[in-house]
N, C-alpha and C positions, 0 to 999 in steps of 0.2 A: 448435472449441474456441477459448475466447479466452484471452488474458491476463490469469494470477489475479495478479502483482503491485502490492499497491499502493499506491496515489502519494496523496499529502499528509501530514499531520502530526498536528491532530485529529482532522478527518474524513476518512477515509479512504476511500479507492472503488479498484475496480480500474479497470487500462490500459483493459480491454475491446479491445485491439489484437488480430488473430489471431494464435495462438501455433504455435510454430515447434518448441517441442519442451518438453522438463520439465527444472527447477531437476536436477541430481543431488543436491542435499542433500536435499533438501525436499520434490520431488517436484510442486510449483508447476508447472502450466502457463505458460509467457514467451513474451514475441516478441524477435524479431531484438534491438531496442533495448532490453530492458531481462535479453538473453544477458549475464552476465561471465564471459567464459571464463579459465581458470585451470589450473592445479597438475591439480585435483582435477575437471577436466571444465568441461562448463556449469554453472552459478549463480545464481539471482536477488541482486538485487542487497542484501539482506537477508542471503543465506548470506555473499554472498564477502565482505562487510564485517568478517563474523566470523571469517572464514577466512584463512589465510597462503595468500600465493601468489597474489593477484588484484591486480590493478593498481585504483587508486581514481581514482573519476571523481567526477561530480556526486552521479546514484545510489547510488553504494554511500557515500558522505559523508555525502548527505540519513536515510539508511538507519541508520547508527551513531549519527549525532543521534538519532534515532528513539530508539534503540533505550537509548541512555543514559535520554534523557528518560523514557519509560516503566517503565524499572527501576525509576528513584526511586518511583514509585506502585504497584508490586506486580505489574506486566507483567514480559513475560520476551519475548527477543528468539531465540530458540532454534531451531536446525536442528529440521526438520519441524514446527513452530508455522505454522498459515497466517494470521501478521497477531497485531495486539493486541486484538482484537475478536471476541467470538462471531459467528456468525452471525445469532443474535437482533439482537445489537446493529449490525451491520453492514444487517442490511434494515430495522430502526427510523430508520437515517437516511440511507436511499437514497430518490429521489424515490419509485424505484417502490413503497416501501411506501406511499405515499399513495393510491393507485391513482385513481378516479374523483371522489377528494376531496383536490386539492389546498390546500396551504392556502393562503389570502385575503393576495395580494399587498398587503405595507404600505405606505403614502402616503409620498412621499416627505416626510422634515419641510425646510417651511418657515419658518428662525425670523419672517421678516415678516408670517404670515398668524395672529395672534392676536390 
């Protein structure tokens, strides 16, 4: 099993790191580095944000940002929520939905070459 928490802001993807055990909020498979341990057990770093009693680090900081920012647009950042993202919408902009038809890498622009 790997690491379902995940890292970025728009687009988002998971660790893919091997996970080490499960969020107790959430239920979230984690690894080592993105465990916060706390009050209420282990945490991905999306609960303990939410949660009293966890110490803030980069992750659970990156994670509250997150999670304001998405409120404004109708997301919710919520114990056992996996993410802001369907799973539709989560394989629509992973590579691997592209499968044997990536798309056509774009030319770098040159402004001197017109």
């Amino acid at each position: 099993m790997s690491c379902e928490y995940q890292l970025g802001m728009l687009v988002m993807r998971e660790c893919g790191a091997p996970a080490s055990g499960a969020c107790g909020m959430c239920g979230r498979q984690i690894c080592p580095m993105h465990t916060m341990m706390g009050d209420a057990g282990p945490a991905c770093p999306q609960c303990a944000s939410q949660a009293a009693g966890y110490e803030d680090n980069d992750d659970t900081d990156i994670a509250e940002t997150r999670g304001q920012y998405f409120t404004q647009y109708g997301g919710a950042a919520q114990f056992g929520q996996r993410g802001f993202f369907s799973s539709a919408d989560s394989a629509a902009m992973s590579q691997r939905a592209f499968g044997a038809n990536p798309p056509a890498k774009q030319q770098r622009y040159d402004p001197k070459e017109t």
